[in-house]
VMD Tcl script that draws the C-alpha trace (Angstrom):
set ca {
  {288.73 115.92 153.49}
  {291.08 117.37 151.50}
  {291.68 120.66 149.71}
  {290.35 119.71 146.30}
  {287.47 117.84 147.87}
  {286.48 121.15 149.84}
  {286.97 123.43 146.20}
  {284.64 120.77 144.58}
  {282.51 121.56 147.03}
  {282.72 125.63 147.48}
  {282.29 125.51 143.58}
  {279.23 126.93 141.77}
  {276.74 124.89 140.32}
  {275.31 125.32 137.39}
  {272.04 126.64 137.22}
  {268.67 125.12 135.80}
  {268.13 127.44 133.30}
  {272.60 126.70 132.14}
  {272.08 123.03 131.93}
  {268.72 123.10 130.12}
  {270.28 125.39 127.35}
  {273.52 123.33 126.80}
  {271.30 120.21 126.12}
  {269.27 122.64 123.77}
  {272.47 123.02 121.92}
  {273.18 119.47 121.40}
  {270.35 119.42 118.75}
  {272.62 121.38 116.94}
  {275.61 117.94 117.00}
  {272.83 115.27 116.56}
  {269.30 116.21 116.19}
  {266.36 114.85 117.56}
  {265.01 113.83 114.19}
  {268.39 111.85 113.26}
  {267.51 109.78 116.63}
  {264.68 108.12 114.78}
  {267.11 106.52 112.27}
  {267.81 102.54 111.91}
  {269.53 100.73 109.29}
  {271.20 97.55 110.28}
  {274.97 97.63 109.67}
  {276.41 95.87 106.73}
  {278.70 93.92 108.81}
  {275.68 93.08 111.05}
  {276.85 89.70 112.88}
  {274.37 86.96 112.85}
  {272.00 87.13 115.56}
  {271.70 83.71 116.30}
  {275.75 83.59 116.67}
  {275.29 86.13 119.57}
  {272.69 84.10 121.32}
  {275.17 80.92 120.66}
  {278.22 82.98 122.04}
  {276.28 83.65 125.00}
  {275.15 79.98 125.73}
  {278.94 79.52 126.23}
  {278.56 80.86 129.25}
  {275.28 79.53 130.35}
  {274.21 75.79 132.07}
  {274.05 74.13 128.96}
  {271.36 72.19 129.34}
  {269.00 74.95 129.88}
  {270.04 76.62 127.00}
  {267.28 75.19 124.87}
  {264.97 76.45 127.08}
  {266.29 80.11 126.77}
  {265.97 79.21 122.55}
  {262.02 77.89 124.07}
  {260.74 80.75 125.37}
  {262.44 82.86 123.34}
  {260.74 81.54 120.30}
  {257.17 82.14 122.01}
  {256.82 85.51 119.70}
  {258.90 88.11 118.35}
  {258.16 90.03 122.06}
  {259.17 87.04 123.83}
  {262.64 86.86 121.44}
  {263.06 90.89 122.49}
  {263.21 90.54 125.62}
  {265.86 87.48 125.51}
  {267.79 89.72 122.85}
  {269.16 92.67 125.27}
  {272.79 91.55 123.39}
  {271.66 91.89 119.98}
  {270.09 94.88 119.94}
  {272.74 96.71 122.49}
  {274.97 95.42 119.29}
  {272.81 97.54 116.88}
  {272.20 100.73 118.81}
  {276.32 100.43 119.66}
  {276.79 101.25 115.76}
  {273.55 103.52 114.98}
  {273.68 107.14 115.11}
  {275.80 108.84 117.59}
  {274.39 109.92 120.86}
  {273.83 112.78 122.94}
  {277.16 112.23 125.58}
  {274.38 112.44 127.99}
  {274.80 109.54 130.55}
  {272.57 107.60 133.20}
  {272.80 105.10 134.83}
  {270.78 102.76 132.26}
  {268.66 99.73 132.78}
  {270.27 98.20 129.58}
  {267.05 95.46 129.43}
  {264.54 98.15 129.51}
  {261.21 96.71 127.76}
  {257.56 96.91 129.09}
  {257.78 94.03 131.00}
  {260.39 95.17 132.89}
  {257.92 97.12 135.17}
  {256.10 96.27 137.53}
  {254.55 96.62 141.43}
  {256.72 95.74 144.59}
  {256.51 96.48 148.10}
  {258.42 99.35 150.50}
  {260.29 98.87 153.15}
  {257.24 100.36 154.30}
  {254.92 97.92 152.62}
  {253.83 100.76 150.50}
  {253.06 99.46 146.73}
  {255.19 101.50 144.11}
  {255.30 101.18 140.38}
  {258.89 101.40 138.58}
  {261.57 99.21 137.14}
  {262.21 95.93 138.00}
  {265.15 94.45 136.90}
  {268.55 95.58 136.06}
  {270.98 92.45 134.96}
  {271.72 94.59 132.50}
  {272.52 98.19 134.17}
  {275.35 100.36 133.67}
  {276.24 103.82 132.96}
  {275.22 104.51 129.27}
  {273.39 106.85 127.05}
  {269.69 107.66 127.95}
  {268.91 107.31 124.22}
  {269.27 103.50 124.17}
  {266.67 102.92 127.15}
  {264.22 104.87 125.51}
  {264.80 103.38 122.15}
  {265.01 99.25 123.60}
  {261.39 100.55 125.57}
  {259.69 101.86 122.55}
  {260.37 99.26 120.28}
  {259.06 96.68 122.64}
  {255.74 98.79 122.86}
  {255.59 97.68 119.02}
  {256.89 94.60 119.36}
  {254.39 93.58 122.13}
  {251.34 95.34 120.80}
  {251.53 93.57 117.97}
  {251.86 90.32 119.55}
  {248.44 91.15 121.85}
  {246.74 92.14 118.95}
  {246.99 95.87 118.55}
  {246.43 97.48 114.97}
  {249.29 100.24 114.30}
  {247.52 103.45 114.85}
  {247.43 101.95 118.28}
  {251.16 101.38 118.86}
  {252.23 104.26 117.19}
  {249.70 106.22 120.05}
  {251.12 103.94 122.90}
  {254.69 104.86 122.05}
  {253.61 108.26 121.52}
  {252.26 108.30 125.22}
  {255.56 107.00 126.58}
  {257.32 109.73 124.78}
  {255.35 112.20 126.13}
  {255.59 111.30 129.23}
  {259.33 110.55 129.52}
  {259.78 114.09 128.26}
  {256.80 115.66 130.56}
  {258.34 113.81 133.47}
  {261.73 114.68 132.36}
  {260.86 118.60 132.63}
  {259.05 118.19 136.19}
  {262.30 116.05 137.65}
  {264.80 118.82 136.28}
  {263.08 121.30 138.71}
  {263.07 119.01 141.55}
  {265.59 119.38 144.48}
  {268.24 116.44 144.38}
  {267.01 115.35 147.59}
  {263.51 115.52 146.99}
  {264.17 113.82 143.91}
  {266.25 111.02 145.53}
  {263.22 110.65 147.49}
  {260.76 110.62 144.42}
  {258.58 107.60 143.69}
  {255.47 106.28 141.76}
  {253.24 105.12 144.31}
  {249.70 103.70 144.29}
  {247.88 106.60 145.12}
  {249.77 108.36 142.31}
  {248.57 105.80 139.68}
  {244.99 106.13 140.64}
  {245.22 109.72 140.41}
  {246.74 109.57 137.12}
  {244.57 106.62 135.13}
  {241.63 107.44 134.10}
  {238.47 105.72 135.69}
  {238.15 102.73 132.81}
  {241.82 101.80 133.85}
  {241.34 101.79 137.52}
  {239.60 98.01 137.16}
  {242.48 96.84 136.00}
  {244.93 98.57 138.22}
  {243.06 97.04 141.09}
  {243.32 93.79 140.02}
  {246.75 94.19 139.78}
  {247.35 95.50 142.93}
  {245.13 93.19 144.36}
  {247.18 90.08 143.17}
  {250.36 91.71 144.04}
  {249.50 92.31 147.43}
  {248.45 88.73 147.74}
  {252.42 87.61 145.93}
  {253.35 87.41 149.60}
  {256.17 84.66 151.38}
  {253.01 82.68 152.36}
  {252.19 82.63 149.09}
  {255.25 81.21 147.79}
  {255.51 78.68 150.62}
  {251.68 77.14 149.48}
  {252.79 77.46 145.82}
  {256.52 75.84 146.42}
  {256.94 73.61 149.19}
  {255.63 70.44 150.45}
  {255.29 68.74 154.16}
  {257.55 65.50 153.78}
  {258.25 63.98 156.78}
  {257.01 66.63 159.26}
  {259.44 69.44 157.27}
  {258.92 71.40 154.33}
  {260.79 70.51 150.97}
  {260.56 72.82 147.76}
  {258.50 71.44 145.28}
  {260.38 69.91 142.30}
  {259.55 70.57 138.91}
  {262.34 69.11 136.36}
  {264.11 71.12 134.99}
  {262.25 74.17 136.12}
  {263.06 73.72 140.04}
  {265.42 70.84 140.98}
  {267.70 69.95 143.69}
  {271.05 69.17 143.32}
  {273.47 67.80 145.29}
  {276.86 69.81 143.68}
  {277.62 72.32 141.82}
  {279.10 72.23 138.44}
  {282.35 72.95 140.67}
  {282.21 69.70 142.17}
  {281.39 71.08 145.59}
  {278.09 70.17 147.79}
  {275.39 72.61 147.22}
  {275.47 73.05 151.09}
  {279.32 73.96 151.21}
  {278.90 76.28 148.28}
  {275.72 77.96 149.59}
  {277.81 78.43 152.94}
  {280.79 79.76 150.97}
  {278.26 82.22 149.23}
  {276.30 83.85 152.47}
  {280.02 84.03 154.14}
  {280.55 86.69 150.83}
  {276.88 87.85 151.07}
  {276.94 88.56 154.87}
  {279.72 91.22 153.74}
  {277.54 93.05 151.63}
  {274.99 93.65 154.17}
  {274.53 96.79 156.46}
  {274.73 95.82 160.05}
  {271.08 96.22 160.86}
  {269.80 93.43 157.37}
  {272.75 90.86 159.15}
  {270.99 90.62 162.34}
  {267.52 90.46 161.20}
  {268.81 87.81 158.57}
  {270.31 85.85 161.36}
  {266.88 85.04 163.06}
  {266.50 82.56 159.72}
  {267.47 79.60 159.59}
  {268.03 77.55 156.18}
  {265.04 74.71 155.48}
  {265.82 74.05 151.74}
  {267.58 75.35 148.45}
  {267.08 74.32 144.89}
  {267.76 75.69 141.38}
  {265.36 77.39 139.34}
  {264.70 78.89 136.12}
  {263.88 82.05 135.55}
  {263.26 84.82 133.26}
  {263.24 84.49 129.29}
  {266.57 86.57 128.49}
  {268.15 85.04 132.24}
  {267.65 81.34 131.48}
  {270.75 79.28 131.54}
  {272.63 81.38 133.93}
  {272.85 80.15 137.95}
  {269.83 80.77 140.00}
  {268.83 79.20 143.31}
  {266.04 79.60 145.69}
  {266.79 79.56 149.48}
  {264.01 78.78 151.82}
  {264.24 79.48 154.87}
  {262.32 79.83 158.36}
  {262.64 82.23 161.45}
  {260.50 81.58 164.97}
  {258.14 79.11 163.31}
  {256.51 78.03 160.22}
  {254.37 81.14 159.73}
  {257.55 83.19 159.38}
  {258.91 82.24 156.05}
  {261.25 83.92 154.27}
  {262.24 83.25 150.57}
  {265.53 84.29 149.26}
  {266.79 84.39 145.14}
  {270.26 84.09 144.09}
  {271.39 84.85 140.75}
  {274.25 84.94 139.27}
  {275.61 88.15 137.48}
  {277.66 87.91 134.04}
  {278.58 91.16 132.30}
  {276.21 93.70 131.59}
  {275.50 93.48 127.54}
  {276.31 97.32 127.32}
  {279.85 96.77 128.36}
  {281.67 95.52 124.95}
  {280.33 98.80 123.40}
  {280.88 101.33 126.42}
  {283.04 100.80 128.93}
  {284.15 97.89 132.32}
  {282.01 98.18 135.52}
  {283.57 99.75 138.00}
  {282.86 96.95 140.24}
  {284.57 93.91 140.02}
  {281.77 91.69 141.30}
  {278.57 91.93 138.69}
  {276.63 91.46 141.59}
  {277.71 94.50 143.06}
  {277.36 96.50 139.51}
  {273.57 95.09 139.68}
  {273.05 96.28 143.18}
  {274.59 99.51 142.84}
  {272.48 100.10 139.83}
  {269.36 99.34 141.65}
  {269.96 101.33 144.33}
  {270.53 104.67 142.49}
  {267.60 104.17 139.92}
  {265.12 102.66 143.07}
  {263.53 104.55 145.65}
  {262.50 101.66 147.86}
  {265.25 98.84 146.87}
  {264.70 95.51 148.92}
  {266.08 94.72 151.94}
  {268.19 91.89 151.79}
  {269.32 93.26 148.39}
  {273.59 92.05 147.94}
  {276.18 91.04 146.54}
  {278.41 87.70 146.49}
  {280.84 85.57 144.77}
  {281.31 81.99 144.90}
  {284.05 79.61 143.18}
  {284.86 83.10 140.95}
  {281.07 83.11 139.99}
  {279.29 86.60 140.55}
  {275.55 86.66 142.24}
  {273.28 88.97 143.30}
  {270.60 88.59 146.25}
  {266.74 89.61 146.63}
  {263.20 88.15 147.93}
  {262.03 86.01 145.68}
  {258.70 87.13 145.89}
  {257.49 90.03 148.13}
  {254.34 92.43 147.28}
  {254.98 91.44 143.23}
  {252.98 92.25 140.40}
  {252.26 93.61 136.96}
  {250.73 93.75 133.54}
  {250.00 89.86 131.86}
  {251.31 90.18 128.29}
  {248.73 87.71 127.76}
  {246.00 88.36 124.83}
  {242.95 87.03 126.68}
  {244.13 88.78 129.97}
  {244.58 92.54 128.48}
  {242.57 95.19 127.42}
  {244.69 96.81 124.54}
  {242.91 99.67 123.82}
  {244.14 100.31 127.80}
  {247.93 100.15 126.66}
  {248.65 103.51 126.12}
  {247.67 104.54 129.50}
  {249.87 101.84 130.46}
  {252.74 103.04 128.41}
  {252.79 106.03 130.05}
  {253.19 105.07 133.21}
  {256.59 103.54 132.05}
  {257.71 106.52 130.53}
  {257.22 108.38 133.64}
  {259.09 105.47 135.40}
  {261.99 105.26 132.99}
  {262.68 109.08 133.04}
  {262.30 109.28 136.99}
  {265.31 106.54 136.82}
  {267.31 108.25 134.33}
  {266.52 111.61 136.42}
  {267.93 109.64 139.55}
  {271.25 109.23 138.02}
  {271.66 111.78 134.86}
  {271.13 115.31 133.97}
  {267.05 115.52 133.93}
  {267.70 119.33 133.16}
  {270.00 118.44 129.98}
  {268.12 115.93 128.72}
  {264.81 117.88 128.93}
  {266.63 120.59 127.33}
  {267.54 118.64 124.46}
  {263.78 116.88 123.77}
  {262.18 120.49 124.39}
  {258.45 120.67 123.68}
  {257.99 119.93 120.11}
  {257.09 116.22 119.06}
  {260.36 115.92 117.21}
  {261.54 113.61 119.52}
  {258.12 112.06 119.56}
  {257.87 111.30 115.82}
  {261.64 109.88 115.65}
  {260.78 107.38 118.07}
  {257.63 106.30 116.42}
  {259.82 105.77 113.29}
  {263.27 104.24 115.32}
  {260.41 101.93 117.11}
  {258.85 100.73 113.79}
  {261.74 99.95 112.11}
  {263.28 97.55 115.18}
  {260.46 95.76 115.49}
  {260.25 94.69 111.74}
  {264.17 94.10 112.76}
  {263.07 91.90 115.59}
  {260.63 89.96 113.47}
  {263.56 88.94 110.86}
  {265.60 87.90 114.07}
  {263.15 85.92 115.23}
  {262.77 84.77 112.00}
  {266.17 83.49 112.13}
  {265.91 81.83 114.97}
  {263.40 79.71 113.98}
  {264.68 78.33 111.12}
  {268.00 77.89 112.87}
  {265.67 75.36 115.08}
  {264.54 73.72 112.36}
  {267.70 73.60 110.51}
  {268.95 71.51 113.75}
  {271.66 74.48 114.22}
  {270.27 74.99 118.16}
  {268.42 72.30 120.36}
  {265.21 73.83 121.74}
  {263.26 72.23 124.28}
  {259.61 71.14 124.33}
  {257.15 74.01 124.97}
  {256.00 75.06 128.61}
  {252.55 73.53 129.96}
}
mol new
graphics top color blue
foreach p $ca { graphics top sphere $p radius 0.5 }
foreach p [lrange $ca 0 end-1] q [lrange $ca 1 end] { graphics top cylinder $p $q radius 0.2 }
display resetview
């Protein structure tokens, strides 16, 4: 270790009490009121343009099923429009200079349940395509419009979204405060588990937390294996379902799928510590196909390895998907990590608790993936009208708050950026408005998008069964 190593080390810390009064001073550079300001740019580029750009780069012939599900409902075109509004907030008001390590997709159904190591269920963030370091603002401000955009679409009036978002608010900032006086290990160590969400709902949500939990426990390997895979010929085959899950025999390389999938684990294997390599070599391979996935994720590479260890009551069920560039980085700054896959890991590592086991990293043919279980201990809310209670959402909204600021805790300052919300609902009230006014933004996107369908301007595919 050298000198200025040690020094950084010997040097004092600031306290508590100093960080939580310089973010009180930011106020003073941008205020929390200003925060709750949107007016789309003059120059604003053409939403549909974005989506288009980004096809580029996509399978293209499941881009009309991006355009598909996208076009479900204004939520449903949200959540595929991480670009266009990372596009908006990039020329809004200025931020902070407060920096976490940001989801950059965050929206309400980007929580969920998942499994331990320990096969303990914990609540928190599930995906992070999208995650690099960035200002805390624009996770807070992507999550609270989607708590408009998706109460609307399951029916809520707007004294009822404006009290979920409130709720999240809250919470973020009550969370916030509690995490800022946390030890960093403790912290590190810090998660949402289920015994913490009974003790927090009240009793009229705890129905519907079970039932959650209940499925999510069920979202097991087996599971997957009954809902995906068929005996043929004394051996198990995933299930095709054009063009949702399909085999393939090469890749849009020109190589055999086996060849490439080799190539790939060879860069995987790399990424694993020594202890996941050896428990992944008791597996062998049984099957692979491609599948669609997501809403904002269709059209980019994603495969489903199935494989087996001592027999056929020890499945295990592996997803790769590729990484492109986070949507954050035209208007921040390059990864540090040349391999997406790795920025994707990384990310999920610092802002998770309990990460998943055979979570890595690996390139194939110059094309970036990342690696998880397909489906282990998985579960959460049904943005589904006839499935959900909304006068339950706020309760639900909370929880995310709490979730989003014990990730942005994880990575960031939790004592600056509690010392800049404070205790007043300044904060509070600027979201409501930022939240409102992004969702009516949404709608004329979506807008857009559909009569760019009907104009003929995009192919969209037939709607989902």
């Amino acid at each position: 270790m050298d000198r200025k190593t040690i020094n950084y080390f010997k040097s004092k810390q600031k306290t508590i009490e100093e960080r939580f009064e310089e973010g009180k001073v930011l106020r003073d550079k941008f205020s929390r009121k200003e925060q709750g300001d949107y007016k789309p740019d003059p120059k604003r580029a053409d939403p549909v343009s974005i989506l288009e750009e980004q096809g580029k780069t996509r399978l293209t012939e499941l881009v009309p099923i991006r355009y598909a599900r996208m076009l479900t409902s204004p939520f449903a075109f949200l959540r595929g429009a991480a670009a266009i509004m990372a596009a908006d907030l990039a020329v809004g008001p200025k931020t902070t200079g407060i920096n976490v390590q940001t989801c950059g997709d965050m929206h309400v159904a980007n929580f969920g349940i998942f499994a331990s190591a320990e096969r303990n269920l914990i609540f928190g963030i599930n995906d992070f395509d999208e995650t690099l370091p960035g200002p805390w603002e624009w996770d807070i401000k992507r999550l609270v419009t989607s708590i408009v955009a998706s109460g609307r679409f399951l029916g809520a009036k707007n004294n009822l979204c404006v009290e979920s978002v409130l709720a999240a608010v809250n919470s973020y900032k009550k969370s916030m405060r509690n995490y800022s006086e946390m030890g960093h290990i403790e912290l590190v160590y810090a998660t949402m588990t289920e015994k913490d969400l009974q003790r927090k709902l009240p009793p009229e949500v705890q129905k519907g937390l079970k039932k959650i939990t209940d499925k999510a426990r069920e979202r097991t390997h087996f599971q997957v294996l009954d809902k995906m895979a068929n005996i043929v010929d004394n051996k198990y085959r995933l299930r095709d379902d054009a063009p949702f899950i399909v085999h393939e025999t090469h890749t849009k390389s020109g190589r055999t799928v086996d060849e490439a999938l080799g190539l790939f684990l060879e860069s995987y294997m790399l990424s694993l510590a020594d202890d996941r390599k050896q428990l992944l070599k008791h597996y062998r391979i049984v099957d692979v196909a491609r599948k669609v996935v997501g809403v904002g994720s269709v059209g980019t590479r994603c495969w489903i390895v199935f494989m087996l260890g001592s027999n056929s009551e020890d499945p295990l069920f592996l997803q790769i998907k590729e990484a492109q560039p986070s949507v954050l980085e035209p208007f921040i700054s390059k990864s540090i990590y040349t391999n997406h896959g790795q920025r994707v890991v990384a990310g999920q590592r610092l802002l998770q608790a309990a990460p998943d086991i055979f979570l890595g990293w690996g390139e194939q043919d110059g094309i970036h993936f990342y690696v998880r279980q397909l489906r282990d201990m998985k579960g959460g809310l049904e943005f589904d009208p006839d499935k959900v209670n909304i006068n339950n959402y706020p309760e639900y909204c909370k929880l995310c708050g709490e979730a989003l600021a014990l990730a942005h805790a994880k990575s960031g300052d939790a004592a600056m950026i509690s010392g800049y919300l404070g205790k007043s609902d300044e904060f509070d009230q600027a979201m409501v408005q930022f939240a409102s006014a992004y969702a009516d933004q949404t709608e004329k996107d979506y807008q857009a998008l559909e009569a760019a369908a009907a104009s003929g301007r995009i192919k969209v595919a037939r709607a989902e069964s």
